[in-house]
C-alpha positions as CSV (number, residue, x, y, z in Angstrom):
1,X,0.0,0.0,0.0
2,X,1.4,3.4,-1.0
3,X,1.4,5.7,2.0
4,X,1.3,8.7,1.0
5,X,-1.7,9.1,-1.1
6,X,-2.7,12.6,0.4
7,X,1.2,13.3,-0.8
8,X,-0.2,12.5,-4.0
9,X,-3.3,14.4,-4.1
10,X,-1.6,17.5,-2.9
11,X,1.1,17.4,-6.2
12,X,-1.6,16.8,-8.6
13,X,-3.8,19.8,-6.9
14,X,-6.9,17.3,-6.8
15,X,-7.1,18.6,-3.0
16,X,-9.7,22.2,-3.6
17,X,-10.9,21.4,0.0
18,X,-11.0,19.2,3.2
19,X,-11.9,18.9,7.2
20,X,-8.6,18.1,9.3
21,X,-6.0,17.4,6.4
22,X,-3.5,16.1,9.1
23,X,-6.0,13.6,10.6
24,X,-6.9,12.2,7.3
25,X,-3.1,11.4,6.8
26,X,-2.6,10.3,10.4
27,X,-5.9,7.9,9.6
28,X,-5.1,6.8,5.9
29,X,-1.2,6.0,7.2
30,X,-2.5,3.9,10.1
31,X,-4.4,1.3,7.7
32,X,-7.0,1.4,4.8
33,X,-9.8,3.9,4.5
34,X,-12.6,3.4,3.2
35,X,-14.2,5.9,0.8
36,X,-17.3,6.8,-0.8
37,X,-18.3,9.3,-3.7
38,X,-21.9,9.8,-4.9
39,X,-23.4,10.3,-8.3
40,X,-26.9,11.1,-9.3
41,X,-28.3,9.6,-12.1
42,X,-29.8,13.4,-13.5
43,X,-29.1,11.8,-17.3
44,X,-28.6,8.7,-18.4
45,X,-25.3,8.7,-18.6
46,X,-21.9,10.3,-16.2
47,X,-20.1,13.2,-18.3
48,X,-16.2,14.4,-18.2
49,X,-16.9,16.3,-15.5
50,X,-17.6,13.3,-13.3
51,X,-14.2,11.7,-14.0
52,X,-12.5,13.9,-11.0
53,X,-14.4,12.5,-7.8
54,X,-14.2,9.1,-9.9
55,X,-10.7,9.0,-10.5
56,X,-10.2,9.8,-6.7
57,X,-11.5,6.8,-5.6
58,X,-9.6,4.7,-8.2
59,X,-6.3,6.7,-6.7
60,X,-7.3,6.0,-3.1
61,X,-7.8,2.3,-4.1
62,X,-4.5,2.0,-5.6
63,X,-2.8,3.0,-2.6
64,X,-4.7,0.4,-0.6
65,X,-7.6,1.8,0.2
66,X,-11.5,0.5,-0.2
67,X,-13.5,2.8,-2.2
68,X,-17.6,3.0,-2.5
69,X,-19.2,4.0,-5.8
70,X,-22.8,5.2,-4.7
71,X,-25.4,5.7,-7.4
72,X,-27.7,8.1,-5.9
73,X,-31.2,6.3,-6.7
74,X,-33.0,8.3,-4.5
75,X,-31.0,11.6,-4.4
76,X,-31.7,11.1,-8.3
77,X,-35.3,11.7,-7.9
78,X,-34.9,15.1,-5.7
79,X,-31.9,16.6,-7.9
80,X,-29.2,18.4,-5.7
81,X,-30.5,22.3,-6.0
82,X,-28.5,24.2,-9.0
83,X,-27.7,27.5,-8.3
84,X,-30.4,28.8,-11.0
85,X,-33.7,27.3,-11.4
86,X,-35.5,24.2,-10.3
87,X,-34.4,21.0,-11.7
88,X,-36.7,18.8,-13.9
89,X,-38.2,16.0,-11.7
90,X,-37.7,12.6,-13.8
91,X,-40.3,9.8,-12.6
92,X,-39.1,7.3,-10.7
93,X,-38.7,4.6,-13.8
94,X,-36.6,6.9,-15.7
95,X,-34.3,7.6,-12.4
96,X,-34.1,3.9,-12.2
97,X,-32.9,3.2,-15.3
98,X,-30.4,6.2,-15.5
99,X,-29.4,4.7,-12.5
100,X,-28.4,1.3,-13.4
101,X,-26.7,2.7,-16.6
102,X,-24.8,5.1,-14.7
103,X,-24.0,2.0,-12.1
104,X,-22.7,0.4,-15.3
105,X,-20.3,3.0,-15.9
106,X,-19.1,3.4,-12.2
107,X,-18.3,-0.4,-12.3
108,X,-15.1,0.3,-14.7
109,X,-13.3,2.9,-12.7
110,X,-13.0,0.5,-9.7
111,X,-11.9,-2.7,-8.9
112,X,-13.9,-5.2,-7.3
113,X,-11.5,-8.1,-6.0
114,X,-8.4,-7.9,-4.0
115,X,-8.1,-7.3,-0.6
116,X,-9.2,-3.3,-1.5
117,X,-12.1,-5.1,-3.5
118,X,-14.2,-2.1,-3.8
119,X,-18.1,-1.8,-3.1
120,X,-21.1,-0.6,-5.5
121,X,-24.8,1.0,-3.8
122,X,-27.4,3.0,-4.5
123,X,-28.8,5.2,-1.8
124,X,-32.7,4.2,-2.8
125,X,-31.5,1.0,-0.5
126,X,-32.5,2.9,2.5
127,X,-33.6,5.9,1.9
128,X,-36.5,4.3,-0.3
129,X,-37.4,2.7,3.3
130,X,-37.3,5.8,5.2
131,X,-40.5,7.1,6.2
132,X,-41.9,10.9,6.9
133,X,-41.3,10.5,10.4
134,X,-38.0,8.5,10.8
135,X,-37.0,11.2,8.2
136,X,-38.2,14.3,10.5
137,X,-37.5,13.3,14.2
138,X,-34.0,11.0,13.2
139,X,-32.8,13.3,10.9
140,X,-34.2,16.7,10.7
141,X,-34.5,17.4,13.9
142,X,-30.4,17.8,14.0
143,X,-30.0,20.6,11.3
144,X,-30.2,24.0,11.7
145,X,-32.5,25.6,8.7
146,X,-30.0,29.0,10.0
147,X,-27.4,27.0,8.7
148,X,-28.9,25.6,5.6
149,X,-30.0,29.1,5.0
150,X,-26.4,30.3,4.8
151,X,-25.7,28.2,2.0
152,X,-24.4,29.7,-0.6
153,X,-26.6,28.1,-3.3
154,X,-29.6,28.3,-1.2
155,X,-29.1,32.3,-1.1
156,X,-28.9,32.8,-4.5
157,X,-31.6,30.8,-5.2
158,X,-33.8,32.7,-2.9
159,X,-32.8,36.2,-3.9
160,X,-33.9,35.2,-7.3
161,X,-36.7,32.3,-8.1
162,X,-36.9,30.3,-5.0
163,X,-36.2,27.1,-4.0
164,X,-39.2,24.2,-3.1
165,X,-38.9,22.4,0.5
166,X,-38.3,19.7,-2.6
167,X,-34.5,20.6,-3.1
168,X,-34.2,22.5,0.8
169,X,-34.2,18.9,1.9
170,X,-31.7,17.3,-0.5
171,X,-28.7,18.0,2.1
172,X,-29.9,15.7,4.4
173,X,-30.7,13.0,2.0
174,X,-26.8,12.7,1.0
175,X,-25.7,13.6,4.7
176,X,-27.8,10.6,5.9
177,X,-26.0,8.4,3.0
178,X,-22.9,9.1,4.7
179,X,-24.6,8.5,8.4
180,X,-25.6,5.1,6.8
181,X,-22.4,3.9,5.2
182,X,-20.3,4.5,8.1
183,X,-22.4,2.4,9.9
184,X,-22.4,-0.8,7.4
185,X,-19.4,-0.2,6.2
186,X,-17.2,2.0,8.3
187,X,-16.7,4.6,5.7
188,X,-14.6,7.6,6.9
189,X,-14.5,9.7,4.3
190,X,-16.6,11.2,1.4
191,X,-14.9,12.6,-1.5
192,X,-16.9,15.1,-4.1
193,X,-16.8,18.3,-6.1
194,X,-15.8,21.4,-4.6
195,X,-19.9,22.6,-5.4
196,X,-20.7,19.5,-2.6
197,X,-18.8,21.2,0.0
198,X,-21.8,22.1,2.1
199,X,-23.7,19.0,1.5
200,X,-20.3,16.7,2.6
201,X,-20.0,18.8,5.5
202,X,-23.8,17.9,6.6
203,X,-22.6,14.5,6.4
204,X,-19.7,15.2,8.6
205,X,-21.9,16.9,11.1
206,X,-25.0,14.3,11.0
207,X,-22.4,11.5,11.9
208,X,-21.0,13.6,14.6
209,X,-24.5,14.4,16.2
210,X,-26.3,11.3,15.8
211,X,-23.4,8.9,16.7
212,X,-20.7,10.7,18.0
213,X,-18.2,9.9,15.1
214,X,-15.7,12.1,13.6
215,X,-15.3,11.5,10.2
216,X,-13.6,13.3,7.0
217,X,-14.4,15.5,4.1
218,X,-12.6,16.2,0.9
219,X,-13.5,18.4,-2.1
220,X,-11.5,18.1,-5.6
221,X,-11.5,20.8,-7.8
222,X,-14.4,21.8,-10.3
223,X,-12.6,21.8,-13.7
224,X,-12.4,24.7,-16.3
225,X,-10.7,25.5,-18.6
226,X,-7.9,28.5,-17.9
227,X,-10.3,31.4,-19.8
228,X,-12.7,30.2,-17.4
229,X,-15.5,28.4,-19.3
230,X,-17.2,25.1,-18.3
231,X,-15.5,22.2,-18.4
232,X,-16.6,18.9,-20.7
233,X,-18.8,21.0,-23.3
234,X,-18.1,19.4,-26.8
235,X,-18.1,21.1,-30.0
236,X,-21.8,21.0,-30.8
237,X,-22.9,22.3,-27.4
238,X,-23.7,19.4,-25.3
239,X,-22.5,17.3,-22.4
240,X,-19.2,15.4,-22.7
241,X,-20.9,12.1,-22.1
242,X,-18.8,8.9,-21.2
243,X,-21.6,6.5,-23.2
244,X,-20.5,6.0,-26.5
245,X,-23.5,5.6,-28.1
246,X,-23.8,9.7,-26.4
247,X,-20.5,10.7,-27.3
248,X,-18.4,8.5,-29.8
249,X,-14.7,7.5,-29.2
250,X,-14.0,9.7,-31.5
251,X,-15.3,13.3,-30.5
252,X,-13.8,12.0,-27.4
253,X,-10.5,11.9,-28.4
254,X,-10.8,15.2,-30.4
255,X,-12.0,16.9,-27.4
256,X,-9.0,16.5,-25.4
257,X,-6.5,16.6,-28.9
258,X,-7.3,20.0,-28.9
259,X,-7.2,21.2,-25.0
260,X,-4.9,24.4,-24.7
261,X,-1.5,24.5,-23.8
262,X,-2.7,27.0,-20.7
263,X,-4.9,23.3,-19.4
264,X,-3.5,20.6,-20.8
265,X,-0.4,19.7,-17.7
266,X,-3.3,20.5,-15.1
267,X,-5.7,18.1,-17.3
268,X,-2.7,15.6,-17.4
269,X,-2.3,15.6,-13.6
270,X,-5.7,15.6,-12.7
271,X,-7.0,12.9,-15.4
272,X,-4.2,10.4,-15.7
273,X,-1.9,8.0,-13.8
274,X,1.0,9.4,-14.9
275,X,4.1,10.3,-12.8
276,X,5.9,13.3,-12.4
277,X,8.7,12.7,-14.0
278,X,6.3,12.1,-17.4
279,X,4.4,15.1,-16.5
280,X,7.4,17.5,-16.3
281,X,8.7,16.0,-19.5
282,X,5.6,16.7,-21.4
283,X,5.5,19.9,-20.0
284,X,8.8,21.1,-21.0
285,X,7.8,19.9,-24.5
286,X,4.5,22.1,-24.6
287,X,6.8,24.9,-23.3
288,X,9.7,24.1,-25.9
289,X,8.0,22.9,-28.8
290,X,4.1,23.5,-28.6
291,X,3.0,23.0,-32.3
292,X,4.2,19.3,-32.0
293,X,1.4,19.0,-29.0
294,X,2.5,15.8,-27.6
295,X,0.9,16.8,-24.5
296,X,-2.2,17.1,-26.1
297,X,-2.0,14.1,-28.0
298,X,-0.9,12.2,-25.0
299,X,-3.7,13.2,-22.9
300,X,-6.8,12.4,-25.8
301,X,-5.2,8.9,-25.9
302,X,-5.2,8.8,-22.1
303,X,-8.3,9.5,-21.8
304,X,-9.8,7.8,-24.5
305,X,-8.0,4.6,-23.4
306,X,-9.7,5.0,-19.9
307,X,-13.0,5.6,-20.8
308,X,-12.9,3.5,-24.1
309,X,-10.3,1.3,-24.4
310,X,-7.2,1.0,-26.4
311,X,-9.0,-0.3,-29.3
312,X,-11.0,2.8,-29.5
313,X,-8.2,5.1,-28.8
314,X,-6.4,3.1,-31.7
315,X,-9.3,3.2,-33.9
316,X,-9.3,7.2,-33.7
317,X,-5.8,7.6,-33.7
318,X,-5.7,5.9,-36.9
319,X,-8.7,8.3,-38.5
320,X,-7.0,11.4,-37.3
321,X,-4.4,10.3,-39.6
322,X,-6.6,8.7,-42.1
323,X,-8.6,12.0,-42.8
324,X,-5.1,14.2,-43.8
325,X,-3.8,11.5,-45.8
326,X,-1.4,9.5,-43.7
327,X,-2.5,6.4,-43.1
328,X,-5.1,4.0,-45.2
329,X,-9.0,5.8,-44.7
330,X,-10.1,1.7,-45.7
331,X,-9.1,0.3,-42.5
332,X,-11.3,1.9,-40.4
333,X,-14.2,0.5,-39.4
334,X,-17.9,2.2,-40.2
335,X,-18.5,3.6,-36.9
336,X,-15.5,5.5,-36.6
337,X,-15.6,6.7,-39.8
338,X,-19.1,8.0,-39.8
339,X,-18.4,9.2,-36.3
340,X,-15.5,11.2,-37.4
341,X,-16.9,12.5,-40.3
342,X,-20.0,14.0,-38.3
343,X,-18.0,15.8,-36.5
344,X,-16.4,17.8,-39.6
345,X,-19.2,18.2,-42.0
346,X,-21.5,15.8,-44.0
347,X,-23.3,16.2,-46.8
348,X,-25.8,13.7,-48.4
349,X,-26.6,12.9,-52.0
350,X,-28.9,10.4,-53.5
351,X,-29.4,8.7,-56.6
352,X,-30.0,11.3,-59.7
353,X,-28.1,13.8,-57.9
354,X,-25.0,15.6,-59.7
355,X,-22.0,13.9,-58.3
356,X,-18.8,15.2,-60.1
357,X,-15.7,16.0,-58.5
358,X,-16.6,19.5,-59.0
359,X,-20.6,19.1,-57.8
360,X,-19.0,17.3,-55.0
361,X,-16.8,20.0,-53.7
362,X,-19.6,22.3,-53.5
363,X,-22.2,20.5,-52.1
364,X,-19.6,19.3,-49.2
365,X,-19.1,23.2,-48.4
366,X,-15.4,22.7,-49.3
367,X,-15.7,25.1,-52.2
368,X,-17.9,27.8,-52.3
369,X,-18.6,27.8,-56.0
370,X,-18.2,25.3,-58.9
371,X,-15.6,28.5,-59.8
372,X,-13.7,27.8,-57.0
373,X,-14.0,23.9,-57.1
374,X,-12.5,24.0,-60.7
375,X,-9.7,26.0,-59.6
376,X,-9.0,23.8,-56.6
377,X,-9.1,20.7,-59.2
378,X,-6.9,22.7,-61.4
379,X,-4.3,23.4,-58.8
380,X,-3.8,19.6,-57.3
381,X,-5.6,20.3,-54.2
382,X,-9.1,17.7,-54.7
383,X,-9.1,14.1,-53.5
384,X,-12.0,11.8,-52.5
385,X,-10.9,9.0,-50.4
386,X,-6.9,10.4,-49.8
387,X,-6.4,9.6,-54.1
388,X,-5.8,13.3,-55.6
389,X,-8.7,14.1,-58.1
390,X,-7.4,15.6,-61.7
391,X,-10.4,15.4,-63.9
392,X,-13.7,18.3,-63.7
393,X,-15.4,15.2,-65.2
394,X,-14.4,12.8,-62.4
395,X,-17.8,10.6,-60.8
396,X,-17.1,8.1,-57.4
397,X,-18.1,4.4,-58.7
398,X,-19.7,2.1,-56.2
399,X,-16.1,0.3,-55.5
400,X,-14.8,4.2,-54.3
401,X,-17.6,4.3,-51.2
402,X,-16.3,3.2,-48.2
403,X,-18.5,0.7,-46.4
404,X,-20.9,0.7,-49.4
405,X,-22.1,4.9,-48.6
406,X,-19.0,7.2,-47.8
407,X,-16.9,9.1,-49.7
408,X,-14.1,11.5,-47.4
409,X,-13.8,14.8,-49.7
410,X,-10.9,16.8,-48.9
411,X,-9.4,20.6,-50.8
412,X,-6.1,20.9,-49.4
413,X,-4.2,19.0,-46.6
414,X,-6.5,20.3,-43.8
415,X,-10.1,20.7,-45.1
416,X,-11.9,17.6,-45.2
417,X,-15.9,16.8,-45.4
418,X,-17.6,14.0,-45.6
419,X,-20.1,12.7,-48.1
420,X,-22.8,10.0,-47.4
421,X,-24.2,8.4,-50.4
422,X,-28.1,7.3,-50.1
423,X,-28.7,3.9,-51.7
424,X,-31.6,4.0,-54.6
């Protein structure tokens, strides 16, 4: 077991906040700790910005000690109060399934054999048991509503639109989770977001009142990125999800390929298991020789290989080549290829439609005329499928579509598009 796993949280800056810093080292130095981290089920599927509290516990766990994945079944139905408006409340069959998918993913961060064999729950296992009154008079009877008031969240919520009694009471619902796994399993410490501060805290104080327990807190960092804007937001908008079928391998991978230089060390320490002595090599190299971006590159296949694999990350890696013309675009598989395509541009043509080289150009957006698609031809810069395009007159045959319906379209070395061909 490695000792000094606070050590270790404190170099990579994963430590944004905590109760008695000393006493948690004292405690994890004396023998294994167990953890717990929670995460509501508020879509059907974790994003990137769930991968900090996550890869916590898989760091505490690899120094020995026992983590707990909690999917909040129950907390999913209240939805932890945001600092603007009230959430959406999802019925009880959707929560349950976002649940088990989201349980799903937890499962792979984590192991679960070995003597720090790690431990899955859901917190509708006893707070779906929990009556009105247990809930009032074992509970709420130890919580100030002063307190709760002071909340940061809670006062900006009701200087603007209010909050319901609905989201007042979500606090103790996770403090009570922690009451209840330091009972069955003697967990001493909850790990979360820096935003969960006040809601770990009513954990620490619930365990404290009701059974006369001290136990810890610690808050990891919220990520952004160094201008300041949110953290895990792909390119068309939406969440960073870690589901494939919600976010392919692909725009995975590209997301992180193209972090700045200002965020991609603090990405690399907070993300991967690398040591220091690779971190400080890959930073001297962004320093020294930025356009070459190994950093960058190193962290997308990082990241990809921890969320998808290192066949994914080698089935991407081979389309960012493919798409600029170094390496073979008929070796990837469909999926990739369509997924990597969508995220460029796609343009569809059916059966009757004009398809020349120079038709082809336009309607992919490449060029913005048949003008300037003749000239492009003209000047070497057309190929379809990575083979340069000479001939005005030139038509794709049914052996030149890749998997049967794409062509990849590219003017230049860096302009690429993607057309799909619809079948008759």
């Amino acid at each position: 077991m490695t000792a000094n796993i606070i050590d270790e949280l404190h170099w990579r800056g994963l430590i944004q906040q905590s109760t008695d810093i000393d006493a948690l080292r004292r405690d994890a130095d004396a023998g294994p700790v167990t953890l717990y981290a929670g995460f509501d089920p508020t879509g059907p599927s974790l994003h990137a910005g769930h991968l900090v509290p996550l890869l916590a516990l898989k760091r505490f766990q690899m120094a020995g000690h026992r983590p707990i994945v909690l999917a909040g079944g129950a907390t999913g139905l209240i939805g932890d109060p945001r600092d603007v408006g009230e959430r959406t409340m999802n019925s009880a069959d959707t929560v349950a399934e976002w649940a088990g998918r989201i349980r799903a993913q937890l499962e792979r961060f984590v192991e679960f054999e070995g003597p720090a064999a790690a431990v899955i729950e859901n917190n509708m296992n006893w707070t779906g048991k929990l009556t009105a009154i247990d809930f009032l008079r074992d509970i709420g009877k130890h919580f100030s509503v002063n307190v709760m008031l002071a909340r940061d969240t809670v006062k900006r919520r009701l200087d603007s639109d209010g909050m319901s009694y609905t989201e007042f009471s979500y606090m103790l619902l996770q403090a009570n989770d922690y009451l209840q796994l330091r009972r069955e399993y003697g967990c001493t410490l909850q790990v979360g977001g820096s935003d969960q501060w006040g809601n770990i805290i009513a954990g620490v104080e619930l365990n404290r009142r009701v059974d006369g327990e001290s136990v810890h807190a610690l808050t990891v960092p919220l990520v952004t990125s160094a201008d300041g804007k949110k953290f895990g937001k792909s390119t068309g908008g939406g969440s960073l999800w870690l589901d494939p079928e919600m976010t392919s391998p692909y725009a995975w991978y590209q997301y992180f390929v193209n972090t700045a230089d200002a965020d991609v060390v603090r990405y690399l320490r907070w993300f991967t298991f690398l040591t220091q002595e690779e971190l400080a090599e890959l930073e001297e190299q962004t320093l020294t020789r930025p356009q070459a971006r190994a950093a960058q590159r190193r962290l997308a296949a990082e990241m990809t290989t921890l969320v998808h694999g290192e066949h994914n990350t080698a089935a991407v890696e081979h389309a960012s080549q493919a798409l600029f013309g170094k390496a073979e675009l008929t070796e990837l598989d469909e999926s990739t290829l369509a997924a990597a395509l969508t995220e460029a541009a796609v343009a569809q043509v059916r059966p009757g439609d004009a398809t020349t080289i120079v038709d082809l150009l336009v309607t992919s957006g490449l060029c913005e005329s048949k003008g300037a698609a003749r000239r492009t031809i003209k000047e070497g810069g057309a190929s379809v499928n990575n083979q340069r395009i000479s001939a005005e007159e030139w038509e794709p045959q049914a052996t030149d579509l890749l998997h049967g319906q794409w062509l990849v379209i590219r003017r230049g070395k860096r302009n690429f598009a993607g057309i799909q061909v619809l079948p008759a």
